[in-house]
SEGUDREN-64254 format. One line per 4 residues: number of its first residue (from 1); their letters; for each residue x, y, z of C-alpha. Coordinates in nm, 2 decimals, padded with zeros to 4 digits. Layout:
<pts>
NUM = A = X/Y/Z  ...
</pts>
This chain:
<pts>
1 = XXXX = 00.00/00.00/00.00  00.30/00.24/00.09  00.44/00.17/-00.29  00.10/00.24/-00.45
5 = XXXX = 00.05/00.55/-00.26  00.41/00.68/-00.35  00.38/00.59/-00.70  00.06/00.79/-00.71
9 = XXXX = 00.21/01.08/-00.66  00.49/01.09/-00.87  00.47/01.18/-01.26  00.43/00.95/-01.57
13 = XXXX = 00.79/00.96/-01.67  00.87/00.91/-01.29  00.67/00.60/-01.26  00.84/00.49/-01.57
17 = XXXX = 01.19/00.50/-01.44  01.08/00.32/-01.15  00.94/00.04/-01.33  01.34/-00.02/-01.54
21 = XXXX = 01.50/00.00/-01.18  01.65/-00.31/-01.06  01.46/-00.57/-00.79  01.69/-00.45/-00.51
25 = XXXX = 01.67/-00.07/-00.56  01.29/-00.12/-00.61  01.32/-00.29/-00.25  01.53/-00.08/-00.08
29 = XXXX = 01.34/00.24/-00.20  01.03/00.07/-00.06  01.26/-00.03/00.29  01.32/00.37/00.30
33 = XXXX = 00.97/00.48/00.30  00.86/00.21/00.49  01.08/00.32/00.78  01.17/00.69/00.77
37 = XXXX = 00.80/00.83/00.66  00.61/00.94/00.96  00.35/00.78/01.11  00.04/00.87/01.17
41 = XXXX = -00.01/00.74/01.55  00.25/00.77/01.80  00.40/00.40/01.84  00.34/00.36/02.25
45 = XXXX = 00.05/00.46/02.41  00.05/00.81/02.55  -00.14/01.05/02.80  00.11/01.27/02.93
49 = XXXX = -00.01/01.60/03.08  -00.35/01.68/03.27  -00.63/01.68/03.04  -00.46/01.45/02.76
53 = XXXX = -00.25/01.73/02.63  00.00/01.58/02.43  -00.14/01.20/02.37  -00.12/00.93/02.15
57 = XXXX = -00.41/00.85/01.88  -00.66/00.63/02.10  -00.88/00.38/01.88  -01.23/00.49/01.94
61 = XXXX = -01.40/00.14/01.97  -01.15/-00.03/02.20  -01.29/00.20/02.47  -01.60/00.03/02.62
65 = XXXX = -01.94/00.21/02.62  -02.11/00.03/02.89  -01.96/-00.10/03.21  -02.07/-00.20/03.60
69 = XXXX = -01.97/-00.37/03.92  -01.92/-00.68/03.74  -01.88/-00.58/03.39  -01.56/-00.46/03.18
73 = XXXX = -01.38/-00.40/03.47  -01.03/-00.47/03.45  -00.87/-00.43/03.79  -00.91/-00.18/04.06
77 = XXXX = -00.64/-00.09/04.30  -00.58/00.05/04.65  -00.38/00.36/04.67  -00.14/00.50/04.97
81 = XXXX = -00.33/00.83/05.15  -00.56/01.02/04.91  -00.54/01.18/04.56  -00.70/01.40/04.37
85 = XXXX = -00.50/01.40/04.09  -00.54/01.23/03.74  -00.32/00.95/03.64  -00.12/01.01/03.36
89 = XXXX = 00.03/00.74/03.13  00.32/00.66/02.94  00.44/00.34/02.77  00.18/00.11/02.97
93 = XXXX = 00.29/00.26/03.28  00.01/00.48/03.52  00.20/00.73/03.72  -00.01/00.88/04.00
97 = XXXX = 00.04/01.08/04.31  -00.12/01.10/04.68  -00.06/01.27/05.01  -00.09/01.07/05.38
101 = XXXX = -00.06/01.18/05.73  -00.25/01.40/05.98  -00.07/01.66/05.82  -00.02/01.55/05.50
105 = XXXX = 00.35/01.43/05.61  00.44/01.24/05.29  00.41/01.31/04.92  00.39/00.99/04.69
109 = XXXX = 00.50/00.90/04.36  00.36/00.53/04.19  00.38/00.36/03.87  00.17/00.12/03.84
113 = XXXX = 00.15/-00.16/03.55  -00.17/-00.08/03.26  -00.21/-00.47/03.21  -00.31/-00.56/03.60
117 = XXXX = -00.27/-00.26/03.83  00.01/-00.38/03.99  00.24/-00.13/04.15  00.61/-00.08/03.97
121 = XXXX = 00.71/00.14/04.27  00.64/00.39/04.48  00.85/00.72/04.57  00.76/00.88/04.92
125 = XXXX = 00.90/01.17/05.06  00.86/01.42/05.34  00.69/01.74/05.24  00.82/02.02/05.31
129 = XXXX = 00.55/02.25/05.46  00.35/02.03/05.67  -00.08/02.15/05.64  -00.36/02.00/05.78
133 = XXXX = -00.52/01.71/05.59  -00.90/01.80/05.56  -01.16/01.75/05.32  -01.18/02.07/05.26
137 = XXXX = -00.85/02.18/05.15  -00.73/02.01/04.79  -00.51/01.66/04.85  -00.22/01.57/04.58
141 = XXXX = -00.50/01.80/04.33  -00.20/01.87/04.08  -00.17/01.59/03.78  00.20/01.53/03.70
145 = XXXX = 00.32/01.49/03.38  00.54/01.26/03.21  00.77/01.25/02.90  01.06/00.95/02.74
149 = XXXX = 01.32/01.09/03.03  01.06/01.03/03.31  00.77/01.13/03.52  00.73/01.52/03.72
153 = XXXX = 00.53/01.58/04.01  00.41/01.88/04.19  00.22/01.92/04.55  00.06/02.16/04.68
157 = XXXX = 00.35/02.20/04.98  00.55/02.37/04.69  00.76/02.05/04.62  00.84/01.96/04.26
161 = XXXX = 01.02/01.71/04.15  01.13/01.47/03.85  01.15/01.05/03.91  01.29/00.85/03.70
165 = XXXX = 01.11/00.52/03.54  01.25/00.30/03.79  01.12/00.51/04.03  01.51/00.73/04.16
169 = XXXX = 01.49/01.07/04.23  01.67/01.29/03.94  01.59/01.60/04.09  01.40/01.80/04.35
173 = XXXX = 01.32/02.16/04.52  01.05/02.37/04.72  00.88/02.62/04.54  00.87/02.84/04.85
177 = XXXX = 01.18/02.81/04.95  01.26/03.05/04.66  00.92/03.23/04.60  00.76/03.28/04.93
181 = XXXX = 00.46/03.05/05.12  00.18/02.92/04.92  -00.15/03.11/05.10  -00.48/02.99/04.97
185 = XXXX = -00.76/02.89/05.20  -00.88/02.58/05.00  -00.51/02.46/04.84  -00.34/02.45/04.55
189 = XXXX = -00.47/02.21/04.22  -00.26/02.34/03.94  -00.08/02.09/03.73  00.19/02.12/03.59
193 = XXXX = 00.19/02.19/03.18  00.51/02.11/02.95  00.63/02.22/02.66  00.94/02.07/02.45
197 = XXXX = 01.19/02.07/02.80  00.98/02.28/02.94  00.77/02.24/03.26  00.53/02.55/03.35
201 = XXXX = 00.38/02.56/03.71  00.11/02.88/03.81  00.11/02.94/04.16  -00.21/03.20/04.20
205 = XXXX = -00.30/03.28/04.55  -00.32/03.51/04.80  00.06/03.57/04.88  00.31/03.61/04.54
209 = XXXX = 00.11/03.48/04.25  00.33/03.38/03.93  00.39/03.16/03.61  00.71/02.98/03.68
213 = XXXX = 00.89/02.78/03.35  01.22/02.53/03.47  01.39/02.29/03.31  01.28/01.94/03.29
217 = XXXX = 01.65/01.84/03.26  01.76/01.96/03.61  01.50/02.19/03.78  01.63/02.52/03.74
221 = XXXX = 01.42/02.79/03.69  01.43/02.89/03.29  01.21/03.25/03.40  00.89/03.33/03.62
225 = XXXX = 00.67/03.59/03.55  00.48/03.74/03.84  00.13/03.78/03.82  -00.15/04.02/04.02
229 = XXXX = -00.22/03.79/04.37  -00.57/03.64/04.33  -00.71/03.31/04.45  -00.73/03.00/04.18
233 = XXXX = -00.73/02.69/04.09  -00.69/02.68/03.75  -00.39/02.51/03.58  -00.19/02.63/03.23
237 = XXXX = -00.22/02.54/02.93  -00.05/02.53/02.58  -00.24/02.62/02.33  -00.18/02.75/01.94
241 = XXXX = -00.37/03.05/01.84  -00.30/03.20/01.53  -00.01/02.96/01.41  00.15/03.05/01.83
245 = XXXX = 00.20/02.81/02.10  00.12/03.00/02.39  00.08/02.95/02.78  -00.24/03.06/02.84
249 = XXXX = -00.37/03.08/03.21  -00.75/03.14/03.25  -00.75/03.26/03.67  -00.99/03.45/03.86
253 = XXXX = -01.05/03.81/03.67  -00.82/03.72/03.36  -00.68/03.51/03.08  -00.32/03.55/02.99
257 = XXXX = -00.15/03.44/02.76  00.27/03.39/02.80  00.52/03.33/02.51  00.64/02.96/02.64
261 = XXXX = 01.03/03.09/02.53  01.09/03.41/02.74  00.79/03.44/02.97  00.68/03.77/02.82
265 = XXXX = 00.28/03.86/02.84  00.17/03.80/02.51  -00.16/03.93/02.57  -00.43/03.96/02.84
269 = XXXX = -00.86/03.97/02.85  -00.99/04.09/03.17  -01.36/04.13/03.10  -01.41/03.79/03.25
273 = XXXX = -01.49/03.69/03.62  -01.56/03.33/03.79  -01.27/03.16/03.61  -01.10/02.96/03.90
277 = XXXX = -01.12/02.60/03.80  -01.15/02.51/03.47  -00.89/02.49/03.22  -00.81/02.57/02.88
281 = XXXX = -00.80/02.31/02.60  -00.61/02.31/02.27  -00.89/02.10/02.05  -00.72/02.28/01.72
285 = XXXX = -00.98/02.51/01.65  -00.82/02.83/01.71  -01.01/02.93/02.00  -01.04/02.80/02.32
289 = XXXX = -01.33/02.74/02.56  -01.35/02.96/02.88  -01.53/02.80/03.16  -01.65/03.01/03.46
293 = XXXX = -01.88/02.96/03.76  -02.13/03.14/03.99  -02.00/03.15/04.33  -02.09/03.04/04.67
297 = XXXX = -02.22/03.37/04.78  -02.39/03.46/04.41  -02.25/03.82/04.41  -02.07/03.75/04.07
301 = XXXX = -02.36/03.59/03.89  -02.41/03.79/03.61  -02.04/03.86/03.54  -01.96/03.47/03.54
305 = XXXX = -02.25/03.39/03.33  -02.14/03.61/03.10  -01.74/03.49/03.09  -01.88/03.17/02.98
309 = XXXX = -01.74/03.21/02.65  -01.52/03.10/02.29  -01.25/03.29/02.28  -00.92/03.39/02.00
313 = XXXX = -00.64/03.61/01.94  -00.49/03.75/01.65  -00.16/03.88/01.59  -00.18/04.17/01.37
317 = XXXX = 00.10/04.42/01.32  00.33/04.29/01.57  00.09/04.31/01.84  -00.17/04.06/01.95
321 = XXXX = -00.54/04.10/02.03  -00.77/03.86/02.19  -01.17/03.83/02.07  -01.44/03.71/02.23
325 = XXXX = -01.63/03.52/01.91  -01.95/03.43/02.15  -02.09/03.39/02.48  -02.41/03.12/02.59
329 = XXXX = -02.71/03.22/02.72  -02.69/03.02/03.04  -02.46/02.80/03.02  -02.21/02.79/03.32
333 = XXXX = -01.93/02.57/03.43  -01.80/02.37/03.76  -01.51/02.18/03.77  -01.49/02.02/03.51
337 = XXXX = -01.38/02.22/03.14  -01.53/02.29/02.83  -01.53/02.05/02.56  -01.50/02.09/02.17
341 = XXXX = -01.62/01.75/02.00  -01.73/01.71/01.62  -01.85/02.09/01.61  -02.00/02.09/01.92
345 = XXXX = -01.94/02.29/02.23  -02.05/02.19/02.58  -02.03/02.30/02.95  -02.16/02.15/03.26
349 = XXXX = -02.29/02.33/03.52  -02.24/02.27/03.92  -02.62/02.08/03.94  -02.49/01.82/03.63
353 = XXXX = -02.67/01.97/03.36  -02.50/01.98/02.99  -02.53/02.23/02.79  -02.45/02.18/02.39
357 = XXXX = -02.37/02.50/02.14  -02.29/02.47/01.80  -01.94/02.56/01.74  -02.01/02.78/01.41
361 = XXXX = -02.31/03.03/01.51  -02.32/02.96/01.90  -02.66/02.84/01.93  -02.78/02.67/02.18
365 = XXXX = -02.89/02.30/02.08  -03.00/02.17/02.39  -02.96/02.17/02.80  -03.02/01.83/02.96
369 = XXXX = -02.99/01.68/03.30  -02.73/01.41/03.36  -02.75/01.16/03.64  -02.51/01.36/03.87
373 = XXXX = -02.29/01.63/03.88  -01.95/01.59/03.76  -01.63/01.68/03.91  -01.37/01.56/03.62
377 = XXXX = -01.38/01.73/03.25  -01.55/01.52/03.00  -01.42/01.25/02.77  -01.45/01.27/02.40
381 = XXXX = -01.41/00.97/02.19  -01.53/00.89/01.83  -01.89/00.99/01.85  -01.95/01.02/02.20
385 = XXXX = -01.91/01.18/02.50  -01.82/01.02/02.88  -01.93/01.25/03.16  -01.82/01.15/03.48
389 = XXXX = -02.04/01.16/03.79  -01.92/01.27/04.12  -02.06/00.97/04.27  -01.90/00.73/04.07
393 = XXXX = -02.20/00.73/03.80  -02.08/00.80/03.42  -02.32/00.86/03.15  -02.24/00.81/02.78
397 = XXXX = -02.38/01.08/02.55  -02.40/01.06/02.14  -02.17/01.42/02.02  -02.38/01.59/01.83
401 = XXXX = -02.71/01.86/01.82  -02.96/01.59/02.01  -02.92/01.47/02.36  -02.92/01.09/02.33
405 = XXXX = -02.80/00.90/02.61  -02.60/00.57/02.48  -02.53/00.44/02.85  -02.55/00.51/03.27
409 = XXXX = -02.27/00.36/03.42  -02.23/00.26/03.79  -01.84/00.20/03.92  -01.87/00.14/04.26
413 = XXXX = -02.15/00.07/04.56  -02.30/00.23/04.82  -02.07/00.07/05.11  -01.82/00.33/05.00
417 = XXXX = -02.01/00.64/05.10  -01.83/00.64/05.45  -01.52/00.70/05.28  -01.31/01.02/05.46
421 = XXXX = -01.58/00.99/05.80  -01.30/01.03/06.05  -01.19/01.36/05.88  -01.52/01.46/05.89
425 = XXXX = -01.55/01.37/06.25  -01.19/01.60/06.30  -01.38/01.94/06.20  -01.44/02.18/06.45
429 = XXXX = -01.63/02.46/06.29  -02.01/02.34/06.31  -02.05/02.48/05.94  -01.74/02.32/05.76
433 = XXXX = -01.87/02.02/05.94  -02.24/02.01/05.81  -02.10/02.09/05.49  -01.84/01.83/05.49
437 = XXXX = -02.00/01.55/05.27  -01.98/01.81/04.95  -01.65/01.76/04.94  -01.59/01.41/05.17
441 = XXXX = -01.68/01.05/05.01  -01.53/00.85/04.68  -01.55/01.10/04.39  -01.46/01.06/04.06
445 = XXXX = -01.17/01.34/04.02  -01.00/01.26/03.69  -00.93/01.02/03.40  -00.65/00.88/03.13
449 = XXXX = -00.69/00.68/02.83  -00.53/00.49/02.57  -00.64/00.22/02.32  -00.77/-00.06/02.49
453 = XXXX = -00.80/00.12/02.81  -00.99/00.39/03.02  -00.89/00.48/03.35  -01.03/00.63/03.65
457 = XXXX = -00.93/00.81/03.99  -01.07/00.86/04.28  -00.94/00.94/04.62  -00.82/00.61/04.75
461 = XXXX = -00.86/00.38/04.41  -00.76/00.37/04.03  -01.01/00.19/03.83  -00.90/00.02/03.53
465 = XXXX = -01.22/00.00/03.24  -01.16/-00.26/02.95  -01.26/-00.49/02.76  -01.21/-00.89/02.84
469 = XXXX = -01.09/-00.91/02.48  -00.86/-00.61/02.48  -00.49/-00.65/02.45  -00.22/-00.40/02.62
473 = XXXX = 00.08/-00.34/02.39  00.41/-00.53/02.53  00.66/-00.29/02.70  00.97/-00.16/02.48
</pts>
């Protein structure tokens, strides 16, 4: 097939002198190709970076539509302490992290085998600024990410650090021993975004806030860019708009965009409030998706449900410009991000409801209830959609301008609802502790995938969702 393809392409006369060539020049021209033309799917399996940024082509059917207790589950395994993390993946290995102690004394690093579950190894270290472990505050929230020289986590006590894939430390530091303590009432859940050797951690809170770029090759800080102190949760991004890759962090009153090289503010749009969680997503559309929420107190409603929005830049005589292209009516976001999927838009709001735009004109096509609300960003495959309940309920959706529901999915039972009660129990404000089962219990944080395999965080547990017939690639 390579052959008749190349032939195609070349002229009459070309195909001519090809067919007088000798046997062996015939066969070593086809050896060439064969080899040294680029592939079209990345050769091991890949999910590197939070949110799948960066991974390898995943078939679409080899990821199951419907499972249950007892049905296409793979494996399930317990983790150290508690997570809220997503995996990430990388040559069938899962890498995860998770905090334990009182005071969330220890940081942990595993990799765990794709095929079973079975853990590789696991790194542990003492964190540097010791915090209270409460339900309340995030645990281990920041998804490493990994590349062919090894895996790089980040905690919320400021430590970052790369592992090696036999699980040796190749380098380590503390944030704030450099830049200051971390303040934020509720924790920090950025992860960590790369880019060529690049690794990019925001730190937006209520003492310094900044972008920080360092070396994945030995730590050292490559530039940081401070930033106006503001309260966050939001993680960067790497997105190309208008032929650029950019940084772009979307954080409480502004999105800003950084030039990944130098650090310098390419550009900023502050008419948007609300935008403290959700994350930016480079879906090759030249725009990206701006997810904002209403919060506790209401005060910002109309401003966040406005800042809901599609969003571009343009660079035009040396200076760029950002554009809002359109705004929903009502649509709203929570946790998890906005999704692009076959010239679609949709957002989920804090109660579970989806809303779907088209792309094009903005309309709104529909607003449906799902079974729960969801706490991870959805999962687009082929022609559907995975939106992950917070309760451990995942419902199926067809992409597209009707709401048809291809499947309800239940991963777990109710004997795990008691999970996180002695925490609870540990509150001593009477409101934090009414309140405490929002945010206390097994909850579906975050997911990874590759062919053959979909897999699922929680707190305490990975959850492994595959087919009885599907096969895992060897290791290298």
């Amino acid at each position: 097939m390579a052959i008749i393809l190349i032939l195609s392409k070349l002229s009459q006369s070309h195909k001519q002198k090809m067919l007088h060539l000798p046997y062996f020049h015939i066969a070593a021209f086809i050896l060439y190709f064969g080899i040294f033309i680029p592939r079209t799917h990345a050769e091991s399996p890949q999910w590197p970076s939070f949110l799948g940024a960066g991974k390898s082509f995943i078939e679409p059917d080899s990821i199951p539509v419907k499972w249950g207790l007892n049905r296409n589950k793979a494996w399930e395994q317990q983790l150290p302490g508690h997570g809220q993390s997503s995996p990430v993946i990388y040559d069938n290995d899962i890498f995860v992290t998770a905090i334990s102690g009182d005071m969330k004394n220890s940081n942990h690093v595993l990799s765990l085998d794709l095929m079973d579950g079975s853990t590789n190894w696991e790194f542990i270290q003492e964190t540097s600024n010791k915090a209270k472990n409460s339900v309340y505050i995030s645990r281990a929230a920041p998804t490493p990410a990994v590349d062919k020289n090894g895996v790089y986590a980040f905690f919320e006590s400021g430590d970052l650090m790369a592992i090696s894939f036999s699980g040796e430390e190749l380098w380590r530091r503390c944030l704030t021993d450099v830049y200051g303590p971390i303040e934020n009432e509720f924790g920090i859940a950025s992860s960590l975004a790369q880019y060529e050797e690049q690794l990019f951690v925001l730190i937006d809170n209520s003492a310094k806030s900044y972008l920080l770029a360092v070396s994945k090759q030995d730590g050292r800080t490559l530039w940081c860019s401070e930033r106006q102190s503001r309260i966050s949760w939001s993680s960067p991004a790497i997105v190309n708009l208008d032929n650029k890759n950019q940084v772009i962090c979307s954080s409480a009153g502004s999105i800003d965009s950084y030039d990944p090289e130098n650090g310098s503010l390419l550009w900023s749009y502050e008419k948007v409030s609300g935008n403290t969680v959700t994350t930016p997503v480079d879906y090759g559309v030249n725009s990206i998706f701006i997810g904002a929420s209403v919060g506790r107190d209401g005060k910002n409603a109309t401003e966040a449900q406005k800042s809901n929005m599609v969003l571009t830049a343009e660079l035009t005589n040396g200076s760029w410009t950002p554009k809002k292209i359109w705004c929903p009516e009502k649509a709203t976001s929570s946790f998890g991000s906005p999704i692009h999927a076959a010239g679609y838009v949709y957002w989920v709001n804090r109660a579970g409801v989806v809303f779907c735009h088209d792309f094009q004109t903005g309309k709104q096509c529909y607003s449906e209830r799902l079974s729960s609300s969801c706490w991870a960003t959805p999962f687009q495959i082929g022609d559907r959609i995975y939106f992950f309940g917070k309760n451990g309920v995942t419902d199926v959706i067809k992409t597209g301008p009707k709401f048809i529901t291809l499947s309800t999915n239940e991963l777990w039972g109710s004997e795990d609802d008691t999970l996180d009660s002695k925490l609870i129990a540990s509150e001593t404000d009477k409101e934090r502790k009414a309140s405490a089962t929002l945010f206390a219990g097994r909850i579906q944080y975050g997911i990874t995938a590759v062919t053959g395999s979909l897999v699922i965080r929680t707190g305490d547990k990975l959850f492994c969702i595959r087919r009885p017939s599907s096969k895992i690639t060897p290791k290298n």
